[in-house]
ROVEXSE-715644 format. One line per 10 residues: number of its first residue (from 1); for each residue x, y, z of N, C-alpha, C. Coordinates in Angstrom, 2 decimals, always signed. Atoms other than C-alpha are relative to their C-alpha. Example, Ala and Ser with C-alpha at 12.3 -4.5 7.8 and 13.67 -1.06 7.14 Angstrom:
2
1 = +0.89/-1.19/+0.00/+12.30/-4.50/+7.80/+0.90/+1.20/+0.00  -0.82/-1.19/-0.06/+13.67/-1.06/+7.14/-0.77/+1.09/+0.73
***
This chain:
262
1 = +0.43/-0.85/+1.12/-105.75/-78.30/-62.89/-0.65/+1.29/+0.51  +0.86/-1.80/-0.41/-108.06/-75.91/-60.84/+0.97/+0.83/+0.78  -0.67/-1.05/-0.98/-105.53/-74.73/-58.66/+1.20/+0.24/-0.65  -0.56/-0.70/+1.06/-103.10/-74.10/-61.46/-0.73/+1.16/-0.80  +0.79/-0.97/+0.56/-105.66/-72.02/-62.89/-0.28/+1.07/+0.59  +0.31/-1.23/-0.98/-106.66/-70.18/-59.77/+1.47/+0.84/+0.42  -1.31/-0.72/-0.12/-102.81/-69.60/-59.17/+0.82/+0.92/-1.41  -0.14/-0.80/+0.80/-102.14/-68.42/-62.90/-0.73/+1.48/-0.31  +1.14/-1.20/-0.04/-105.39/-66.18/-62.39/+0.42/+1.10/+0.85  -0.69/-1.01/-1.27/-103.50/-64.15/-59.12/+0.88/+0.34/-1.13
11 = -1.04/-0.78/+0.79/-100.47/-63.96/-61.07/-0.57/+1.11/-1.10  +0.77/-0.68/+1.07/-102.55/-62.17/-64.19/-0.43/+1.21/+0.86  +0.32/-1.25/-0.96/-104.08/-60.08/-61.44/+1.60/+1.07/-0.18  -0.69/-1.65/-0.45/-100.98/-58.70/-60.16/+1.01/+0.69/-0.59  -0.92/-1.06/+1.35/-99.21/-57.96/-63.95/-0.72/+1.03/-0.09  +0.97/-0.88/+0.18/-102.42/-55.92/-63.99/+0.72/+1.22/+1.05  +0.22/-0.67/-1.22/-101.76/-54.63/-60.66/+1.75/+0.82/-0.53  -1.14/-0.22/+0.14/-97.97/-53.87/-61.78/+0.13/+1.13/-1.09  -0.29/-1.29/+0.78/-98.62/-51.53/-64.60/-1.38/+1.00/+0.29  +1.19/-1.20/-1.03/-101.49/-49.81/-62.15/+0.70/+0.78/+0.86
21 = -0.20/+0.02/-1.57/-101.60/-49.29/-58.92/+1.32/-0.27/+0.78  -1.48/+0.19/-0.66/-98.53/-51.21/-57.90/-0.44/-0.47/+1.75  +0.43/+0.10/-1.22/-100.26/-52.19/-54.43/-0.05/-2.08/+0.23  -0.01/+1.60/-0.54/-100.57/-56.55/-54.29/+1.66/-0.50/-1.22  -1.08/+0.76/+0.51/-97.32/-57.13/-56.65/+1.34/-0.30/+0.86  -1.05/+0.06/-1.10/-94.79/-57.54/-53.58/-0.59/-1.71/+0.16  -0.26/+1.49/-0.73/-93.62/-61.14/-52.68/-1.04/-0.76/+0.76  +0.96/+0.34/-1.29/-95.25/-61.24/-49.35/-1.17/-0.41/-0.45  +1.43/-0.07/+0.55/-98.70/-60.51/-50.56/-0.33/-1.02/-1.32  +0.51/+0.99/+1.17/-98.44/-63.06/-53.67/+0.22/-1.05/+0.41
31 = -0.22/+1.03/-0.39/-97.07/-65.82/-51.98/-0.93/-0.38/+0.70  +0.61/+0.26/-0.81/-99.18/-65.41/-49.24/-1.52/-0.67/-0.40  +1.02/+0.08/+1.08/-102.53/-65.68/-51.94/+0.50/-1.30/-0.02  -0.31/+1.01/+0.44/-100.53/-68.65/-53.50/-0.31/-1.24/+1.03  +0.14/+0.97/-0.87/-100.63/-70.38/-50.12/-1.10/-0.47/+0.55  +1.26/+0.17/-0.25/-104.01/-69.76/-49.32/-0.71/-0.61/-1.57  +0.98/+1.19/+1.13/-105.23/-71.39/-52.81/+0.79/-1.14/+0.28  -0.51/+1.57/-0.17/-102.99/-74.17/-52.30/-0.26/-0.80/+1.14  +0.13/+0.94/-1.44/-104.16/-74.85/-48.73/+0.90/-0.18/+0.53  -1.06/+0.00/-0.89/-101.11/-74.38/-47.11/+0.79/+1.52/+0.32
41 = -0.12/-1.47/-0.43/-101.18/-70.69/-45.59/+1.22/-0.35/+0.90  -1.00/+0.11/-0.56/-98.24/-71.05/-43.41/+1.20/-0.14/-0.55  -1.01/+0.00/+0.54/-95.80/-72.13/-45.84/+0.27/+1.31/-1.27  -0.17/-1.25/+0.96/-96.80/-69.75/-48.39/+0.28/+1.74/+0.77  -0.80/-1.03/-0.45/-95.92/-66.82/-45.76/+0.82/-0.05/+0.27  -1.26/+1.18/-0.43/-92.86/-68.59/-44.66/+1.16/+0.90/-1.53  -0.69/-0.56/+1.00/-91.93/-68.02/-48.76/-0.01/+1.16/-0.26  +0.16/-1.07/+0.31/-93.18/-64.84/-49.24/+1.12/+1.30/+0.99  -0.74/-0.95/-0.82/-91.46/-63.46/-46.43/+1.32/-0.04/-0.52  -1.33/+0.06/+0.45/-87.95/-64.95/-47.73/+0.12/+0.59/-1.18
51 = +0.24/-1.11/+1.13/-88.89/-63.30/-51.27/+0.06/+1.34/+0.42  +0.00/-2.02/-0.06/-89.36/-60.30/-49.91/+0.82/+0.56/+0.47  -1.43/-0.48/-0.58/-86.06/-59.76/-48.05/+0.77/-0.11/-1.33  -1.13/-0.26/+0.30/-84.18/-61.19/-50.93/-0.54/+1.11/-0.90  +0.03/-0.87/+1.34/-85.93/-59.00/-53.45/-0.48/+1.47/-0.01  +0.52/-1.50/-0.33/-86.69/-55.78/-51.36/+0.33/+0.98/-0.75  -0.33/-1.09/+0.63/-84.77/-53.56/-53.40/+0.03/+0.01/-1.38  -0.07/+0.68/+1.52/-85.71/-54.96/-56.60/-1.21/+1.09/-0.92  +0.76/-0.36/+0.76/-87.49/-52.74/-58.81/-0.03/+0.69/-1.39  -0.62/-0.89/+1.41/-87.53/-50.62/-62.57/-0.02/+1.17/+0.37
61 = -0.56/-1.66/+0.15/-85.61/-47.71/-63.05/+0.35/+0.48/-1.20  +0.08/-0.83/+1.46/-86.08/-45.52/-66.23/-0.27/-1.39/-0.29  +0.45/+1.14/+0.93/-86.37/-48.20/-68.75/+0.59/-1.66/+0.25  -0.34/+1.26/-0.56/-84.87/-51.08/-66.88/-0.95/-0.69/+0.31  +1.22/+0.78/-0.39/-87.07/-54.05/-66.63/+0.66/-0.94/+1.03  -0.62/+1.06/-1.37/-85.99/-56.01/-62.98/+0.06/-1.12/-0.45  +0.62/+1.92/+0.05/-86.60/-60.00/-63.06/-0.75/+0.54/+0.77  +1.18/+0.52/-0.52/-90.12/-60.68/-62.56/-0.24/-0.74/+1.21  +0.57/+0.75/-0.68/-90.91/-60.78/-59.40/-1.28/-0.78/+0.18  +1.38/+0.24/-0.38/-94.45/-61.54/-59.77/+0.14/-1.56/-0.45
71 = +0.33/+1.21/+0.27/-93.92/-64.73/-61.74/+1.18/-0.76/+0.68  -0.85/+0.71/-1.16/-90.74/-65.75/-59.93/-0.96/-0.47/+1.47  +0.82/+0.18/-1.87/-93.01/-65.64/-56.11/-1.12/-1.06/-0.45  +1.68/+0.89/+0.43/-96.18/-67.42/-57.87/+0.61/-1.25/-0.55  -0.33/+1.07/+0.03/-94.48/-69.90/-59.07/+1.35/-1.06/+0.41  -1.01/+0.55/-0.76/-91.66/-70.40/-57.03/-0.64/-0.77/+1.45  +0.85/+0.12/-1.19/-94.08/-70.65/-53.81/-1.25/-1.02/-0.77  +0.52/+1.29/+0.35/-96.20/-73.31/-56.10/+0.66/-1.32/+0.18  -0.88/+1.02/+0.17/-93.75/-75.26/-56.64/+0.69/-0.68/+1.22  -0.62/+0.07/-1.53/-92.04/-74.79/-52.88/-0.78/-0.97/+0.62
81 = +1.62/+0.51/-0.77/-95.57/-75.95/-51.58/+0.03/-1.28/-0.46  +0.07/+1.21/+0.53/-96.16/-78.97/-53.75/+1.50/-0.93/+0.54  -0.98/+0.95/-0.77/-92.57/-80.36/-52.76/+1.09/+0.37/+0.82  -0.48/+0.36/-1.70/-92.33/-78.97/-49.21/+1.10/+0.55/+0.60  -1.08/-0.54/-0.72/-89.63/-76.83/-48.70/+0.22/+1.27/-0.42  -0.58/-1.37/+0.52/-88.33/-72.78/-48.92/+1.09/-0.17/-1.00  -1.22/-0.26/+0.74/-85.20/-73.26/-50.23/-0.46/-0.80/-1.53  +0.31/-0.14/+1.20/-86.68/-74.95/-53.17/-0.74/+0.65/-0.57  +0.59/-1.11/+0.41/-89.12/-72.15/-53.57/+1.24/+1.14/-0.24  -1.19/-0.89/+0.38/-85.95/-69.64/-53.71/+0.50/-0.25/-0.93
91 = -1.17/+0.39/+1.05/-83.75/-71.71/-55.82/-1.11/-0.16/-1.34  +1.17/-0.28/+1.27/-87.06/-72.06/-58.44/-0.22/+1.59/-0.64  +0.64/-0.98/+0.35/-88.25/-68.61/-58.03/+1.32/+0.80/-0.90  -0.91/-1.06/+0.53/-84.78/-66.96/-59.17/-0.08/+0.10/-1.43  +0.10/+0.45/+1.51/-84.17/-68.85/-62.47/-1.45/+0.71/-0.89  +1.14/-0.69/+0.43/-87.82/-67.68/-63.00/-0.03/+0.88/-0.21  +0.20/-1.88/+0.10/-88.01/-63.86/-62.50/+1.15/-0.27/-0.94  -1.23/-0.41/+1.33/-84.59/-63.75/-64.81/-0.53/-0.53/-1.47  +0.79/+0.13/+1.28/-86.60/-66.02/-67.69/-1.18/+0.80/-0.38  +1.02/-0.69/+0.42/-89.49/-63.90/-67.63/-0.03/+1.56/-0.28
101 = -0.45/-0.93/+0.30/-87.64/-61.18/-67.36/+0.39/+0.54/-1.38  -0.66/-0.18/+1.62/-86.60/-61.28/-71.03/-1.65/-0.21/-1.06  +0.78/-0.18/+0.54/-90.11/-61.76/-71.77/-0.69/+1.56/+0.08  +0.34/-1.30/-0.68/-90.86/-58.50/-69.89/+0.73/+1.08/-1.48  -0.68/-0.57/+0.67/-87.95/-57.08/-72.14/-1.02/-0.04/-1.96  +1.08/-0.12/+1.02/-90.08/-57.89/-75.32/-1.12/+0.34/-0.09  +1.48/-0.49/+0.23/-93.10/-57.05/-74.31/-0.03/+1.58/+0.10  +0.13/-1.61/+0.10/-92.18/-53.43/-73.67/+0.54/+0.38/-0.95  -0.31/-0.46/+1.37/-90.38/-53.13/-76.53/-1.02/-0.06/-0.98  +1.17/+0.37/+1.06/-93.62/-54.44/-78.38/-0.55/+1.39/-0.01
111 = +1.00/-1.14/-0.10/-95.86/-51.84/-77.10/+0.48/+1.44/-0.09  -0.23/-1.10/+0.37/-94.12/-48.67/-77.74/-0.64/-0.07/-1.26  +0.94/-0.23/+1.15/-95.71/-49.20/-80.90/-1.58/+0.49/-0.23  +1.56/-0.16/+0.16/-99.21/-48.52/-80.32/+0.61/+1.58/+0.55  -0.17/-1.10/-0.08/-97.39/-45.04/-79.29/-0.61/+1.16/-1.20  -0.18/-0.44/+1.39/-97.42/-43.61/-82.88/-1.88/-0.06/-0.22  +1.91/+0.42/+0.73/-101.69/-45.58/-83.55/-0.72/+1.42/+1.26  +0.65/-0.76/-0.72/-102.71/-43.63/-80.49/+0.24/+1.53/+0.16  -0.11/-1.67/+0.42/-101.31/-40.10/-81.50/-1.07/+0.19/-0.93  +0.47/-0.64/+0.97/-103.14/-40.39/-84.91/-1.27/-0.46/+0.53
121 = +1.12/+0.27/-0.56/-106.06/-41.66/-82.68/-0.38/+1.50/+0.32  +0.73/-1.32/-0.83/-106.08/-38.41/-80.50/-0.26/+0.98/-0.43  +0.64/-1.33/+0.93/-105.81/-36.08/-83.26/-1.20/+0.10/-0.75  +1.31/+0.10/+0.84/-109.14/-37.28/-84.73/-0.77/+0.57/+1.53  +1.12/-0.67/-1.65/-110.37/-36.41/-80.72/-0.56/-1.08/+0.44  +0.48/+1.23/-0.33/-111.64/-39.82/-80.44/+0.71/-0.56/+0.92  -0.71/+0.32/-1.41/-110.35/-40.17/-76.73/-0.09/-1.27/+0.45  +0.45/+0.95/-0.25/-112.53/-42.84/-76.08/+1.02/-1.47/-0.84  -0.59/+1.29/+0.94/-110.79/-45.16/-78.86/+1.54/+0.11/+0.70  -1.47/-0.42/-0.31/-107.45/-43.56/-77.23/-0.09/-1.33/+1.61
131 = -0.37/+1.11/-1.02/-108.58/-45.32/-73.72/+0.08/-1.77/-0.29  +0.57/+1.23/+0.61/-109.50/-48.44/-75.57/+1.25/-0.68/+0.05  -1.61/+1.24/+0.37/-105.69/-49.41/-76.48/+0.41/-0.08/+1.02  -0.77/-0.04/-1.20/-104.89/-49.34/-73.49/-0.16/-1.04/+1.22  +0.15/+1.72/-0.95/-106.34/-53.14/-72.42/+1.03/-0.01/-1.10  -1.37/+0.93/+0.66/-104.00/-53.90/-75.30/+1.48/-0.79/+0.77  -0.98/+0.00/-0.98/-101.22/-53.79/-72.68/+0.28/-0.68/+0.98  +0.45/+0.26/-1.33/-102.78/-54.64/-70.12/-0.54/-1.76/-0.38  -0.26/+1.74/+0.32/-103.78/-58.43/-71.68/+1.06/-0.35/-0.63  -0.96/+0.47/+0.28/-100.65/-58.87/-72.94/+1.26/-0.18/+1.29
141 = -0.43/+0.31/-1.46/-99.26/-58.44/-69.33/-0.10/-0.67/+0.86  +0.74/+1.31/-0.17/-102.06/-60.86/-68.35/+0.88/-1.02/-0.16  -0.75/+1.58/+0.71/-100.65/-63.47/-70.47/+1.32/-0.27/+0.27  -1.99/+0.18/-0.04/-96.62/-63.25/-70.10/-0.47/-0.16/+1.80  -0.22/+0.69/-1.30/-97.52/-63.91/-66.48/-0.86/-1.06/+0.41  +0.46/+0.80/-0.88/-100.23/-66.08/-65.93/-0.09/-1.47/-1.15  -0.33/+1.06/+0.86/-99.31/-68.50/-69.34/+1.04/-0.78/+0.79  -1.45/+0.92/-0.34/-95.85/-69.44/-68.02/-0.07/-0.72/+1.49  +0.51/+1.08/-1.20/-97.45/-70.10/-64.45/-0.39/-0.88/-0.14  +0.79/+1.11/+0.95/-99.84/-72.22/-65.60/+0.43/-1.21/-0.45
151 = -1.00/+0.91/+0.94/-97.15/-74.13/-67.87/+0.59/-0.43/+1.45  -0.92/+0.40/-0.64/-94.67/-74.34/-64.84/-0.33/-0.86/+1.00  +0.96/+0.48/-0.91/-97.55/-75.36/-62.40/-0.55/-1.49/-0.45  +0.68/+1.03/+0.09/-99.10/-77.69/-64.13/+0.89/-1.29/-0.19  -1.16/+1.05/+0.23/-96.19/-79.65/-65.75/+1.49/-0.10/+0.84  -0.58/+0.18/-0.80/-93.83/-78.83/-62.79/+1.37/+0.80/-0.55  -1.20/-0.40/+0.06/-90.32/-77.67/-62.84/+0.99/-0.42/-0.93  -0.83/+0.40/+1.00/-88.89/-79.26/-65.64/-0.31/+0.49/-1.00  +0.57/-1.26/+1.41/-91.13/-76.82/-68.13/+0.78/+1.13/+0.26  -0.87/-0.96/-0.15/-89.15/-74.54/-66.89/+1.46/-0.04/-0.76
161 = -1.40/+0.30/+0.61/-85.48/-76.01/-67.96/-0.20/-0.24/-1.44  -0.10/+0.39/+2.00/-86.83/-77.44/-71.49/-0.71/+1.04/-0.53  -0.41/-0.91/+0.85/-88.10/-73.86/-72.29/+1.22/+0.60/-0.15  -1.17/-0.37/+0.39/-84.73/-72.60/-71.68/+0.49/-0.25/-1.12  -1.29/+0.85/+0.38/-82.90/-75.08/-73.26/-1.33/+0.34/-1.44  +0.37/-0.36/+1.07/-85.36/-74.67/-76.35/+0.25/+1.33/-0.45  -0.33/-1.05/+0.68/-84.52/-71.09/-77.04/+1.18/+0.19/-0.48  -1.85/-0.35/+0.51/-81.68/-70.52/-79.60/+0.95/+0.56/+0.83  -0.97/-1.25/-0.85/-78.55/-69.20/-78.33/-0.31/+1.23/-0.27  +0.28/-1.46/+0.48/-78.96/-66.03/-80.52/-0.99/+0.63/+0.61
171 = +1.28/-0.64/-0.79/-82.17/-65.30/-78.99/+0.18/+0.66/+1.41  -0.86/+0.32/-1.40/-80.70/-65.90/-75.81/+1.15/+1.29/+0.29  -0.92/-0.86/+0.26/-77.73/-63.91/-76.43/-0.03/+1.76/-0.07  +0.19/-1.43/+0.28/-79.36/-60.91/-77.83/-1.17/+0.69/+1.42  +0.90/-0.08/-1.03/-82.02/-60.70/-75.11/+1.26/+0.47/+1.44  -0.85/+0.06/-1.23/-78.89/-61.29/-72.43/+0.90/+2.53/-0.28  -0.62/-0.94/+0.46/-77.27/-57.93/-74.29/-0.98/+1.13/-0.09  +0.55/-1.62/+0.30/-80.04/-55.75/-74.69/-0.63/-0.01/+1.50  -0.42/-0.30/-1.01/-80.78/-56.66/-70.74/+1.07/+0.74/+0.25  -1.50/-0.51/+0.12/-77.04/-55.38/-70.39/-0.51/+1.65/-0.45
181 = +0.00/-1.10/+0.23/-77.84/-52.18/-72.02/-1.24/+1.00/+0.66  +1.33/-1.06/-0.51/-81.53/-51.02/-71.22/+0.40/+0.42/+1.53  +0.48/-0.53/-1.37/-80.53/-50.34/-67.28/+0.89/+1.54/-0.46  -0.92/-0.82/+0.22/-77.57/-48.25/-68.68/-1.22/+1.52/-0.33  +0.98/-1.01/+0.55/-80.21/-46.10/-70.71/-1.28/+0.84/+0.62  +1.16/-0.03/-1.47/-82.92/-46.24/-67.57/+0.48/+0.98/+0.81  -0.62/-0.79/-1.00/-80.49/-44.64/-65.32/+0.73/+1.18/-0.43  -0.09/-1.84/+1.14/-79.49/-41.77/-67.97/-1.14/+0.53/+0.05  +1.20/-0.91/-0.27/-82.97/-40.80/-68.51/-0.37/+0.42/+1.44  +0.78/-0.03/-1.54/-84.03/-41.30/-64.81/+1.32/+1.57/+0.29
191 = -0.84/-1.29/+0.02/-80.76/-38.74/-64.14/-0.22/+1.09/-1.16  +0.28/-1.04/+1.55/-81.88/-36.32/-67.50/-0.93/+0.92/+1.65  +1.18/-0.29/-0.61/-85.02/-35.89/-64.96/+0.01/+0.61/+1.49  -0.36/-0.60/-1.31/-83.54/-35.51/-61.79/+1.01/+0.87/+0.60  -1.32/-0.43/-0.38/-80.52/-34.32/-61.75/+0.15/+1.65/-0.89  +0.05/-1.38/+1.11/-81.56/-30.55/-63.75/+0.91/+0.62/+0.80  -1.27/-1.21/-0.64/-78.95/-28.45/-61.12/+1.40/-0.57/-0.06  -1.27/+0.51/+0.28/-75.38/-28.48/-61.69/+0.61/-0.66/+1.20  -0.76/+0.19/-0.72/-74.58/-28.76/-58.49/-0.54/-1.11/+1.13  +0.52/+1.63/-0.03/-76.49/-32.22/-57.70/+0.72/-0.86/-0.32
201 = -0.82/+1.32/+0.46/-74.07/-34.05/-59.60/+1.34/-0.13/+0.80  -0.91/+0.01/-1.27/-71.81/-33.36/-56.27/-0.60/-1.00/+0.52  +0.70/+1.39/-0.88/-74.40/-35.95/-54.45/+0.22/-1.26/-0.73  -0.42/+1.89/+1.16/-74.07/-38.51/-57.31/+1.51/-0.18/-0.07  -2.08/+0.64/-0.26/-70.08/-38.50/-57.38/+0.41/-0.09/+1.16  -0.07/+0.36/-1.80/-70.28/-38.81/-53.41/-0.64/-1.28/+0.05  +0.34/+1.24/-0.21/-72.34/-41.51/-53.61/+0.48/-1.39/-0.74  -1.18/+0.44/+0.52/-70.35/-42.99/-56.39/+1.37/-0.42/+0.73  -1.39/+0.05/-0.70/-67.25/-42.89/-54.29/-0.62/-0.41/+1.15  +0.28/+0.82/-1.32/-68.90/-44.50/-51.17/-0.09/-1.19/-0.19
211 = +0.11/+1.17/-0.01/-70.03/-47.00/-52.82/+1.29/-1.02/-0.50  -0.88/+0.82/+0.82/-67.21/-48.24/-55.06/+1.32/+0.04/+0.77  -0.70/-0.77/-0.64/-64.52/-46.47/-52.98/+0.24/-0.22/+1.39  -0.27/+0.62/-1.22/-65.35/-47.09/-49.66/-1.19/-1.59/+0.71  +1.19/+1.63/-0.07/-68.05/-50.68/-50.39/-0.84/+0.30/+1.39  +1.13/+0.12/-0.99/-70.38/-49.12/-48.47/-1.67/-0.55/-1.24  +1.09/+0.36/+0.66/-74.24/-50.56/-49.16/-1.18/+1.02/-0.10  +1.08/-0.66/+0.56/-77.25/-48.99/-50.20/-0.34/+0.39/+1.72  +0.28/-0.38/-1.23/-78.35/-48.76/-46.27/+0.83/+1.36/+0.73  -1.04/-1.02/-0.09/-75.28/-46.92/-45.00/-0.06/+1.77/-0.70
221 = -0.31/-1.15/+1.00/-75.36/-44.53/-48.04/-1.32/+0.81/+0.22  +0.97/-0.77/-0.54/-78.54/-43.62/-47.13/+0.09/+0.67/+0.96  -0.13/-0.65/-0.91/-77.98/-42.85/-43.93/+0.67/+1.03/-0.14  -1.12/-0.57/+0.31/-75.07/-40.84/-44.91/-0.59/+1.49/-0.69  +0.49/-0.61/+0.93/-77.27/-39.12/-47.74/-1.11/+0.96/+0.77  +1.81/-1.06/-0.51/-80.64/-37.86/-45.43/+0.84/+1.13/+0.42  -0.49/-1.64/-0.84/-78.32/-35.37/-43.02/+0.31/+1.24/-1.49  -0.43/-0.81/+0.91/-77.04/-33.87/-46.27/-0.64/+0.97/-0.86  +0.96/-0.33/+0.47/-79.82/-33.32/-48.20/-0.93/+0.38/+0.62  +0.51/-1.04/-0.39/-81.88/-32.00/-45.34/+0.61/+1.02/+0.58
231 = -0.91/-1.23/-0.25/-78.99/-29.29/-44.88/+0.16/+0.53/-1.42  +0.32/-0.67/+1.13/-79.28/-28.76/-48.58/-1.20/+0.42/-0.27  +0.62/-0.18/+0.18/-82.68/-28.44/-48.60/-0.52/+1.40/+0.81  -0.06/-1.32/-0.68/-82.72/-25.96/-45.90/+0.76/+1.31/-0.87  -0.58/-1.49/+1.02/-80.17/-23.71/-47.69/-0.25/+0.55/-1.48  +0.99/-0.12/+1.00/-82.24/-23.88/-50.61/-1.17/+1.00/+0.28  +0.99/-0.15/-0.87/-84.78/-22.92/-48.76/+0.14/+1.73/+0.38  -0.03/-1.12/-0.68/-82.90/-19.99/-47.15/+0.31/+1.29/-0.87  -0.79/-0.58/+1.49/-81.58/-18.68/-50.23/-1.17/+0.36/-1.15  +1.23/-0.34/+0.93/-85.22/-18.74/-52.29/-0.97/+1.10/+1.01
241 = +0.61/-1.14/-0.84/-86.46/-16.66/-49.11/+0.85/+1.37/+0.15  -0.17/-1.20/+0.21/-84.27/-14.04/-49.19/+0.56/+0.43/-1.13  +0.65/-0.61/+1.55/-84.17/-13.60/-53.04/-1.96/+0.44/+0.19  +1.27/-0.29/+0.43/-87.88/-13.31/-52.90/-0.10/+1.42/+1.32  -0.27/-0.30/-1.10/-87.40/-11.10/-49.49/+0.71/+1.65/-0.80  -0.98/-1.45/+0.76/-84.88/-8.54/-51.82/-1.08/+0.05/-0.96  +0.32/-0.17/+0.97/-87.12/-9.00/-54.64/-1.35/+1.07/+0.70  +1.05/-0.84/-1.19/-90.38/-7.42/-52.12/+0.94/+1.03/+0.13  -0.62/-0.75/-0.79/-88.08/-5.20/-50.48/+0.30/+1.57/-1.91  +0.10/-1.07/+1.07/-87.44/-3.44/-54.67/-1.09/+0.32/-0.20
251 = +1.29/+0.18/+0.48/-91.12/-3.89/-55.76/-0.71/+0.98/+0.90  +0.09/-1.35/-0.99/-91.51/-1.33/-52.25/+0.29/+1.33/-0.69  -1.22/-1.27/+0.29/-88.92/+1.04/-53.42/-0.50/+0.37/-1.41  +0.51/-0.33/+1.23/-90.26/+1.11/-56.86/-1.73/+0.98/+0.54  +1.70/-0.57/-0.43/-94.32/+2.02/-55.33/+0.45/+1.28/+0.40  +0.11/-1.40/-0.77/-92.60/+4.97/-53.25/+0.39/+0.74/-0.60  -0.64/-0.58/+0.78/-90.81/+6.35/-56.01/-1.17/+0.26/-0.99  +1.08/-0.45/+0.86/-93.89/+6.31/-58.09/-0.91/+1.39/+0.64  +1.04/-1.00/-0.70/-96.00/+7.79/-55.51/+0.68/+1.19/+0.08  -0.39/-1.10/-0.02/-93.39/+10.42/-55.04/+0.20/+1.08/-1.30
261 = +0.30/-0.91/+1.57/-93.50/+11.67/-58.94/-1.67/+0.11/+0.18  +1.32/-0.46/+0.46/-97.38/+11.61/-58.60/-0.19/+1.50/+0.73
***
């Protein structure tokens, strides 16, 4: 009981820490916690480390919500611990981050709502009441991670399958579909934001065509991507110096032409 509690209490931490800072929500660092309350520091870095390879590149983009790593690692690495092996910490933690993931998906959809209370907050000037909503968020982030630990911890790995299996299909369904759409919408805005020059969307249909085209991976494409972009950045570079270079050079020619009518 206490060390379900102390392990739902980390997790709660690092939803906190996830719409902060962003500094203890990595694998490594939660597992590693998990192992040290459970009294078995060795295995819990053991998991954390295998979390963190598979889920290094795991994170939100524009409005995409990942699977939860935080409650996948915390209670995949409980569970690992109690019966003794990685690979059942992996094969736990996945199923996890993807169910909580759909809680993730509701909970941000929830809170855009307090968008709208906290406009007609700020126009009264009452700032203070403005920071106020803003645990709203922040315990409801609490809870969607350190409830379902808690649950999974205490009553083991089979609270896990009979919430599934209790949620309607429809629920299920629509949740699976509006996953499906929000990364689509994530990675439009995130490009709205980045991509303002026309001639940027040359790097995105290059990298497009490496990947699909010639199945190269995210590593590769990188590599591929730095030489390019610090040879674009240079001629950026060389090109805003001598516009500003001609622009001096008139701003001269204009002074001597004055001085010569005075």
């Amino acid at each position: 009981m206490v060390t379900s509690l102390l392990v739902s209490l980390w997790a709660g931490i690092c939803a906190i820490d996830d719409i902060g800072t962003q500094m203890i929500r990595r694998p490594l660092l939660i597992s590693t916690v998990v192992g040290l309350i459970m009294g078995d520091l060795q295995t819990g870095l053991l998991i954390g480390a295998t979390l963190e390879v598979m889920w290094m590149g795991v994170g939100n983009v524009g409005a995409y919500s990942a699977p939860d790593i935080i409650t996948g690692s915390a209670i995949g690495t409980a569970l690992g611990i109690l019966s003794g092996g990685t690979a059942t910490a992996v094969a736990l933690a996945v199923p996890t981050s993807l169910l909580a993931q759909q809680l993730l998906i509701l909970y941000r959809s929830g809170i855009v709502y307090l968008n709208p209370i906290a406009n007609r907050i700020a126009e009264t000037g009452n700032f203070k009441k403005v920071f106020r909503i803003q645990y709203v968020p922040m315990i409801f982030a609490f809870l969607i991670r350190a409830v379902p630990t808690f649950l999974a911890i205490y009553f083991g790995a089979g609270a896990i399958d009979k919430a599934v299996e209790a949620l309607p299909d429809s629920i299920m369904d629509g949740l699976s579909i509006a996953g499906s759409i929000i990364p689509a919408v994530g990675i439009g805005l995130l490009m709205l934001m980045m991509i303002k020059k026309g001639e940027l969307w040359v790097f995105l249909i290059a990298g497009f065509a490496l990947a699909v085209y010639l199945d190269l991976s995210v590593l590769p494409i990188t590599l591929i991507a730095l030489p390019l972009a610090y040879l674009y950045d240079l001629a950026t570079r060389e090109k805003e110096t001598k516009a500003e270079s001609k622009s001096q050079d008139s701003d001269d020619f204009d002074d001597d032409e004055e001085d010569y009518d005075l």
